[in-house]
C-alpha positions as CSV (number, residue, x, y, z in Angstrom):
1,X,2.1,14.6,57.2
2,X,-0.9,16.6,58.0
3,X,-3.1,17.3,54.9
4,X,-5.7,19.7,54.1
5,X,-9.2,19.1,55.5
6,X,-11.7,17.2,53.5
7,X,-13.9,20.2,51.7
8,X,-10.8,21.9,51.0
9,X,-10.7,22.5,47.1
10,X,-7.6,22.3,45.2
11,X,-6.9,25.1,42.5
12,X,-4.4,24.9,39.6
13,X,-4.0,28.3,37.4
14,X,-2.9,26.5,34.0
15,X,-1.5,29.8,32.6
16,X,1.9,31.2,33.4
17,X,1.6,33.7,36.4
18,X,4.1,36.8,37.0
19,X,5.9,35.5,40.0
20,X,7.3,39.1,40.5
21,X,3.8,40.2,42.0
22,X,3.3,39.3,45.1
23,X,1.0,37.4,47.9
24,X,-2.0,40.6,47.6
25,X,-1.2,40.6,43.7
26,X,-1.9,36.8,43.4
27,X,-5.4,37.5,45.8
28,X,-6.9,39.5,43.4
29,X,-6.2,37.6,40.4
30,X,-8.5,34.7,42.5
31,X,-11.2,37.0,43.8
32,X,-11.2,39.2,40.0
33,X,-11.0,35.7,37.6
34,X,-11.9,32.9,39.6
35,X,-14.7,35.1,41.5
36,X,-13.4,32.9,44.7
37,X,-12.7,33.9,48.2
38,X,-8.6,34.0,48.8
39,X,-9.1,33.1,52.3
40,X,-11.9,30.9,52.0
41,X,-9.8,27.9,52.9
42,X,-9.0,26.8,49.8
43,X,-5.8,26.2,47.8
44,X,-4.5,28.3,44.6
45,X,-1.6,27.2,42.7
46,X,0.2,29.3,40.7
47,X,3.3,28.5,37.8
48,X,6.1,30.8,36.6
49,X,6.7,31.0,32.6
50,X,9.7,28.1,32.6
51,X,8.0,26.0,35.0
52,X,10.6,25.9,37.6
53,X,8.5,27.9,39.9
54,X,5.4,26.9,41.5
55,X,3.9,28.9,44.4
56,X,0.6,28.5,46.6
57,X,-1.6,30.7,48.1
58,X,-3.8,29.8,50.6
């Protein structure tokens, strides 16, 4: 398995995320709240309501 490189920072939203919105939608919840380059590298993790869901962007 090939892993992330070493500086790359590791995200978890602890809130529940609309799953329905998509890739751009998830973008500008990181850039608006966590005042964080999308495609800086890094990786945001994002969780539906029942927990069954988990998506990345990065």
């Amino acid at each position: 398995m090939i892993g992330p490189p070493a500086n790359t920072r590791i995200w978890i939203a602890t809130g529940v995320t609309d799953m329905r919105s998509g890739f751009n939608s998830l973008a500008a919840k990181v850039q608006m709240v966590l005042e964080k380059d999308p495609y800086g590298g890094h990786v945001f993790i994002f969780r539906d309501r029942r927990g069954s869901l988990v998506t990345r962007r990065d």
